[in-house]
VOPA-774014 format. One record per residue (C-alpha): residue number from 0; residue in three letters; x negated, y, z negated. Coordinates in Angstrom, 2 decimals, decimal comma, m for minus. Layout:
nr;rest;c1;c2;c3
NUM;ala;X;Y;Z
...
This chain:
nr;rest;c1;c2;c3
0;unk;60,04;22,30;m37,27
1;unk;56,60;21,56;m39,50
2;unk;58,18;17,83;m39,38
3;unk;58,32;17,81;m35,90
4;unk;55,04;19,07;m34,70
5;unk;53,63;16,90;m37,52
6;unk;55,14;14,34;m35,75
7;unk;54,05;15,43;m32,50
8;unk;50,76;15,66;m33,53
9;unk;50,43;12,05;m35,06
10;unk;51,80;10,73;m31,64
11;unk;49,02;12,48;m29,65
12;unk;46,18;11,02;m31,99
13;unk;48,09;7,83;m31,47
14;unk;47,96;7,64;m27,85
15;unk;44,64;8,41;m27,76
16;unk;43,30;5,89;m30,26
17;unk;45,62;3,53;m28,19
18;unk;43,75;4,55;m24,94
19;unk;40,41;3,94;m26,39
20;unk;41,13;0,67;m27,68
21;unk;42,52;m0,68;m23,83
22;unk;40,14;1,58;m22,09
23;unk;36,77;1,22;m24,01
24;unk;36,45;m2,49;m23,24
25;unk;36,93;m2,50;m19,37
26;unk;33,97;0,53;m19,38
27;unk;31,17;m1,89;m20,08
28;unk;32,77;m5,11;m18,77
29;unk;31,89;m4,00;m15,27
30;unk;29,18;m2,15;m14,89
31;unk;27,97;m0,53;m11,15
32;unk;26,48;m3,00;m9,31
33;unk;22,79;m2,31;m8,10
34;unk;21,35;m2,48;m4,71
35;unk;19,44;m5,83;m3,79
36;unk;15,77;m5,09;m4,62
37;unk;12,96;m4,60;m1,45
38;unk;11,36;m7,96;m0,23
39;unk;7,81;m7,37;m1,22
40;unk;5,45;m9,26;1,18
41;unk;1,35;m9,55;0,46
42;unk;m0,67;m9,73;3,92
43;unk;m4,29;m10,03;5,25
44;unk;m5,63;m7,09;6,88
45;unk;m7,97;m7,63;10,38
46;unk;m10,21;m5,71;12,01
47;unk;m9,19;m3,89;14,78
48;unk;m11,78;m1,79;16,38
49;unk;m13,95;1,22;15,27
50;unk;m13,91;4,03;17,88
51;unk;m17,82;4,54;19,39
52;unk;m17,00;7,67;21,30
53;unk;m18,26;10,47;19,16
54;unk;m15,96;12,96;19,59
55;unk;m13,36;10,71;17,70
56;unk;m15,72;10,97;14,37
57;unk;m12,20;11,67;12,41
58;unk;m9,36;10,91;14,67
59;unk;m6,10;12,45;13,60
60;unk;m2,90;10,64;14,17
61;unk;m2,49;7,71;16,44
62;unk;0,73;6,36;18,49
63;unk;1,51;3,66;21,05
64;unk;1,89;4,68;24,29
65;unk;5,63;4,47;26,33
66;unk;3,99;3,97;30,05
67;unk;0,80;2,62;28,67
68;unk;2,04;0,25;25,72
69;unk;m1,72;m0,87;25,50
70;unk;m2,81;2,54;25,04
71;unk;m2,87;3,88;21,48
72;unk;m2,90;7,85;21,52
73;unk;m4,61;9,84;18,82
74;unk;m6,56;13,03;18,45
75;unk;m9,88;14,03;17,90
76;unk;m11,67;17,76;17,95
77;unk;m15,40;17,32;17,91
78;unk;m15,64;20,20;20,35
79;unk;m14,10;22,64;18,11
80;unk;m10,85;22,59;20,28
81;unk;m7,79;19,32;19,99
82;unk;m8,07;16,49;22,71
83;unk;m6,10;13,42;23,54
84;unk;m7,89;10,59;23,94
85;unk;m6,71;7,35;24,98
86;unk;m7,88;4,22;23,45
87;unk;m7,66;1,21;24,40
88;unk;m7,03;m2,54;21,88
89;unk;m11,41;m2,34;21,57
90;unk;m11,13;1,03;20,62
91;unk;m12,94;2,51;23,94
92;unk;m11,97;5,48;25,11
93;unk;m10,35;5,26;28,32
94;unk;m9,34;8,69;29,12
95;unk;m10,13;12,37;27,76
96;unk;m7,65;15,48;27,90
97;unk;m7,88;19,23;26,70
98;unk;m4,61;20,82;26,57
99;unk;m4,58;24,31;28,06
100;unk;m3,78;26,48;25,37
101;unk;m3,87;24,54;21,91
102;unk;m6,11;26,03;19,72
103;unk;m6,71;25,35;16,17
104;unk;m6,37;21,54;14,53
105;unk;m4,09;19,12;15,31
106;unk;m2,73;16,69;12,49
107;unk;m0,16;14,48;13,98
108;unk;1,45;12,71;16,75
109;unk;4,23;10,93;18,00
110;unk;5,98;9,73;21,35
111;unk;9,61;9,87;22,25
112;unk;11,90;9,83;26,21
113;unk;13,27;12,69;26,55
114;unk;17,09;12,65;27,60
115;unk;15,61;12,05;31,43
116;unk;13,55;8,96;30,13
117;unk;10,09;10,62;30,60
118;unk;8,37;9,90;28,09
119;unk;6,56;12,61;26,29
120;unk;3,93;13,24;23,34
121;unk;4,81;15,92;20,33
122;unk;1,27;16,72;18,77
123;unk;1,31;19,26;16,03
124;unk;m0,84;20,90;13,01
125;unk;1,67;19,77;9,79
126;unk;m0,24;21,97;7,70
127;unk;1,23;24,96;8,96
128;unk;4,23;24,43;7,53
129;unk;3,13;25,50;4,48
130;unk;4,31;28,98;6,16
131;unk;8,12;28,17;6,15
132;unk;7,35;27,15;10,17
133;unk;4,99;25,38;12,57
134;unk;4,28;24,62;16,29
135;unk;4,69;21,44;17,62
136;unk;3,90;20,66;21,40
137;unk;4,97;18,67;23,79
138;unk;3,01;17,27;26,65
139;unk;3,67;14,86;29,18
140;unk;2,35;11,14;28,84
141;unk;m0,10;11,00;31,71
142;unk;1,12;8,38;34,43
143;unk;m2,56;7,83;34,92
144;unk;m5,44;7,25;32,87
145;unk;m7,72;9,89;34,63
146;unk;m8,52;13,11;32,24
147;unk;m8,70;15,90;32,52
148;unk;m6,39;19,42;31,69
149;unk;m2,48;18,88;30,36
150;unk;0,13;21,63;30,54
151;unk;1,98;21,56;27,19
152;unk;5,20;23,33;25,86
153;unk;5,28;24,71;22,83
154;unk;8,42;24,74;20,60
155;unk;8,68;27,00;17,06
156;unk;10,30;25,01;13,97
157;unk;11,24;26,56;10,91
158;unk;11,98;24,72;7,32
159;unk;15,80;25,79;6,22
160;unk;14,24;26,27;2,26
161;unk;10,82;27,02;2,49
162;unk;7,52;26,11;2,95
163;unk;6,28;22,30;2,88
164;unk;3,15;20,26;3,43
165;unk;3,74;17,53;5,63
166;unk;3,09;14,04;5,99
167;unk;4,61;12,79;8,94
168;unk;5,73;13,02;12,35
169;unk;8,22;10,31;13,94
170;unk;10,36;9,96;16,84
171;unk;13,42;7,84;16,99
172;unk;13,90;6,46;20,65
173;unk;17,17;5,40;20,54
174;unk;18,38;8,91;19,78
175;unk;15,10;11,05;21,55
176;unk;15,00;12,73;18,25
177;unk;12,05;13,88;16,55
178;unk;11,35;13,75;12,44
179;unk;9,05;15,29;9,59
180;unk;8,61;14,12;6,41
181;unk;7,20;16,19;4,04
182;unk;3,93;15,23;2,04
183;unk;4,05;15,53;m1,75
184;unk;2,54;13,62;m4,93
185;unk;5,78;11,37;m5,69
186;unk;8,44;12,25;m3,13
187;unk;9,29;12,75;0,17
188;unk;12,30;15,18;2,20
189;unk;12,96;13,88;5,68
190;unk;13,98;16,80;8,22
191;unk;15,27;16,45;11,20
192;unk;14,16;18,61;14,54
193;unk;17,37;19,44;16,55
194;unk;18,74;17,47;19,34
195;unk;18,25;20,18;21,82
196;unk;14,92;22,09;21,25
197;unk;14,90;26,00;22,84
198;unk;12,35;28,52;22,94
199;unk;13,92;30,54;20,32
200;unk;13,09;29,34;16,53
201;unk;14,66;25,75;15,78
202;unk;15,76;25,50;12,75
203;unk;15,22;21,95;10,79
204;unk;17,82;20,13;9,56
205;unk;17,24;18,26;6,24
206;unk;18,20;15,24;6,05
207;unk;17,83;13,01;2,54
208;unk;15,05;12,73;0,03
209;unk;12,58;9,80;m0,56
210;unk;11,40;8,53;m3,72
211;unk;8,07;7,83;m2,81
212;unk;5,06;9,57;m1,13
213;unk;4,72;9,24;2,25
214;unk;1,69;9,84;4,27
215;unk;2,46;8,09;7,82
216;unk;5,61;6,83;9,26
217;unk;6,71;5,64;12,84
218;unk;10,08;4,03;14,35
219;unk;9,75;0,47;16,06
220;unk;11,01;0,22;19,22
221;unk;14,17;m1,49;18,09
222;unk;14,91;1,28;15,65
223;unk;13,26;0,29;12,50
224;unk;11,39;3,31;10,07
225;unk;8,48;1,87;9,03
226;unk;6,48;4,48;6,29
227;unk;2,78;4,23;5,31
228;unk;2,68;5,75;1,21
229;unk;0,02;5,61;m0,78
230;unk;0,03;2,10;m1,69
231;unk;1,49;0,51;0,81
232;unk;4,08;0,01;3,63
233;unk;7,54;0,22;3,46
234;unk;10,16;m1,26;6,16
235;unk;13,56;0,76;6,47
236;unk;16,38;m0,53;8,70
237;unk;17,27;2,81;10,03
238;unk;15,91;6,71;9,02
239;unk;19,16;6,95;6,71
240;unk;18,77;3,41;5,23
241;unk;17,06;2,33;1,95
242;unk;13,29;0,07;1,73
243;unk;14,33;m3,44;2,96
244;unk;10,73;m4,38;2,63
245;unk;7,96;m3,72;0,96
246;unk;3,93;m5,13;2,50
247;unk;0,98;m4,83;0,70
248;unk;m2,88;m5,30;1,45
249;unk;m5,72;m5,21;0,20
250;unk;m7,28;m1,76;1,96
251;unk;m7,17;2,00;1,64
252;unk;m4,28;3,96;2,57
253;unk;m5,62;7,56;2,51
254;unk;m7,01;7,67;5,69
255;unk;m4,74;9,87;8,40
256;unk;m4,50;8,19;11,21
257;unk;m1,26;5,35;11,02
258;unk;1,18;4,03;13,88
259;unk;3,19;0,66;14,95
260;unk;2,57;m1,25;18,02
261;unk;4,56;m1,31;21,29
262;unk;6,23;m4,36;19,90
263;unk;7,14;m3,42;16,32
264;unk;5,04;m6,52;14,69
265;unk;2,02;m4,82;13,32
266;unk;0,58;m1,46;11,85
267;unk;m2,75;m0,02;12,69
268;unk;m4,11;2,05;9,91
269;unk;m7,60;3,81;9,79
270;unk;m9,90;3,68;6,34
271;unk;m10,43;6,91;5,32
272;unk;m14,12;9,15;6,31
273;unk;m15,93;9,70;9,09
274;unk;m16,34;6,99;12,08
275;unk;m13,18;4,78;9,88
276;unk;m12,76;1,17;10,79
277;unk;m9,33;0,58;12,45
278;unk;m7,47;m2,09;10,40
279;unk;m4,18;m4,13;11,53
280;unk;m1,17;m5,44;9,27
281;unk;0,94;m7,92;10,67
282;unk;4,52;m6,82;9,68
283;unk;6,79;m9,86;8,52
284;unk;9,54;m11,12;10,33
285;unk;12,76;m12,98;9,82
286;unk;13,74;m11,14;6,76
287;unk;16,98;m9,99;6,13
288;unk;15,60;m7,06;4,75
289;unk;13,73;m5,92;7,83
290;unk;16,46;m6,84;10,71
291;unk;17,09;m3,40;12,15
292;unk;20,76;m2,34;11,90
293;unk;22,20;m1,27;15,21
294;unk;23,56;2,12;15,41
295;unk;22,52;2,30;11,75
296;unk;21,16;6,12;12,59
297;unk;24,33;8,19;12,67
298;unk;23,61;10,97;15,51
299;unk;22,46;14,25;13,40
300;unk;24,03;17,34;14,77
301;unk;22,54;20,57;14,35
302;unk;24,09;22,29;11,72
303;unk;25,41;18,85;9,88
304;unk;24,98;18,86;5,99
305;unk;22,12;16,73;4,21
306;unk;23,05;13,15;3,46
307;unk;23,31;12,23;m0,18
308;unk;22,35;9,11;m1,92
309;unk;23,84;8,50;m5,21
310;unk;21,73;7,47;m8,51
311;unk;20,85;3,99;m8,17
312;unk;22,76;3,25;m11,83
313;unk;26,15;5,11;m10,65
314;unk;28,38;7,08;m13,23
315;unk;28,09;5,92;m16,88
316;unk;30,10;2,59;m17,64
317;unk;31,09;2,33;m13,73
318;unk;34,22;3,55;m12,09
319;unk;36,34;2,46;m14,80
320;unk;34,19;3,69;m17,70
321;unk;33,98;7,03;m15,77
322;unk;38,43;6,91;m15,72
323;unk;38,46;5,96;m19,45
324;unk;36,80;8,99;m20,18
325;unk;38,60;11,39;m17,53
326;unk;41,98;9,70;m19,59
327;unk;40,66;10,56;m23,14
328;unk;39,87;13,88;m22,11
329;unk;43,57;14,15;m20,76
330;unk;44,84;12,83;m23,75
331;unk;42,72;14,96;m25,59
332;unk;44,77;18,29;m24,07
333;unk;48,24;17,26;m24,27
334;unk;47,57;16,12;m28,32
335;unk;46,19;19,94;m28,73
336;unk;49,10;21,19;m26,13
337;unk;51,64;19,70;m28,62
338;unk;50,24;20,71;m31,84
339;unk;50,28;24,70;m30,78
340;unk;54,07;24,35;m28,97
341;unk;54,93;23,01;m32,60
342;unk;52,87;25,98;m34,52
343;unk;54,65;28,06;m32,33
344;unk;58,15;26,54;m32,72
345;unk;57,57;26,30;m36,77
């Protein structure tokens, strides 16, 4: 009986010895392959126009109008309570609004149709959600440049793990849905508002982690993400997709305010400070990296799970490195599953 589970045990060994001699080599003959890198482009930053009105000493957030695509939106509170103001490609304002009961500071805005096609502007103090939950508002574009008082709706938010600063808010008009990013030193969580907001609390949904600061972001028209940090601007094919391309210039990015133009080819971002000089970044075209995928944002339901993105280097070795080891390890069992059947049979 010794003989045999000798013997048993000398075949085990064996087979393993003989799996790591025809496994081993395969492991790092083909590694994971990595992603292609980000096409990193170097522009010239133009003037643009710096605001004279007064009010707008530190505008906050800025967006490109729906019904007026020559209109930039942003925000200003000079009086002590938020306004819209509407600017227009000088910088002069061309129309004034309070909206009835806002109070407190307003830190970002964005546009979006809603599933009628009106078109619609979320404003919002990102701050807040240093709480676990914020307010953002929506209020109706005005079909008319006149001033005046706007009626807005306000809708409660809440953060499914906890409080976060943040540094963005983006609308996605293919889908009418509405984004935050969060603001932190090296990373960024997207969350994603629901499809149908209610009056009740609406819980966020998040979504997938950045590995980069963000501190602006806005979709093109055609569905591009395109995300101010705080070096530069990154191009993303779709909300869920990677960087496709990378454009740097020569100016500040700190400053707040940060949107795309009606036609998706340029960026206007403000220096940071009081009275800031409105700068403009022509966004490349033609690049492979930058052609926005259609359909490439998957609709997000409301209670669907985060998305995951794997490590960029994969499992150790690859795939096949990864089943060498699972095999050793099964290996590894039987051997010590027939040395204690022969204990027990000797």
């Amino acid at each position: 009986m010794r003989a045999h589970s000798s013997r048993a045990l000398r075949l085990a060994a064996g087979g393993a010895a003989a799996a790591l001699v025809v496994t081993a080599a395969p492991a790092t003959a083909a590694p994971t392959p990595k992603p292609s890198p980000a096409v990193t482009s170097t522009v010239t930053a133009s003037a643009a126009f710096r605001p004279a009105d007064p009010r707008l000493a530190s505008p906050a957030g800025l967006v490109a109008g729906v019904v007026h695509p020559d209109i930039w939106w942003t925000i200003g509170s000079a009086s002590g309570r938020p306004q819209l103001f509407a600017l227009d490609t000088r910088g002069r304002t061309r129309a004034a609004y309070t909206l009835a009961g806002v109070s407190g500071g307003l830190d970002a805005i964005t546009i979006v149709k809603n599933g009628s096609g009106q078109s619609g502007l979320f404003v919002g103090n990102l701050d807040q959600g240093r709480a676990g939950s914020l307010t953002l508002y929506r209020v109706p574009e005005p079909s008319a440049l006149a001033g005046g008082a706007l009626q807005v709706k306000p809708f409660k938010v809440r953060y499914p793990d906890g409080g976060h600063q943040g540094g963005a808010l983006l609308a996605d008009p293919a889908e009418s849905r509405v984004y935050i990013i969060t603001r932190d030193a090296t990373a960024a969580a997207v969350f994603a508002l629901p499809g149908v907001l209610g009056p009740q609390v609406n819980a966020l949904t998040r979504l997938r982690t950045l590995a980069f600061p963000v501190r602006g972001g806005e979709f093109t028209r055609d569905g591009r993400v395109v995300l101010k940090t705080t070096r530069d601007v990154r191009v993303l094919t779709g909300i869920r997709e990677r960087v496709g391309q990378v454009v740097r210039a020569a100016v500040r990015m700190s400053g707040t305010a940060f949107a795309v133009s009606a036609d998706g080819k340029r960026v206007l971002l403000a220096d940071p400070g009081p009275k800031p000089l409105f700068r403009s970044l022509t966004l490349p075209t033609g690049s492979e990296g930058a052609a926005p995928k259609p359909a490439s944002t998957l609709p997000v339901g409301d209670r669907s799970s985060p998305v995951s993105f794997p490590s960029e280097s994969g499992p150790p070795g690859g795939l096949l490195g990864t089943g060498a080891l699972v095999g050793l390890v099964l290996l590894g069992v039987l051997g010590g599953a027939f040395y204690l059947r022969g204990r027990r049979q000797g």
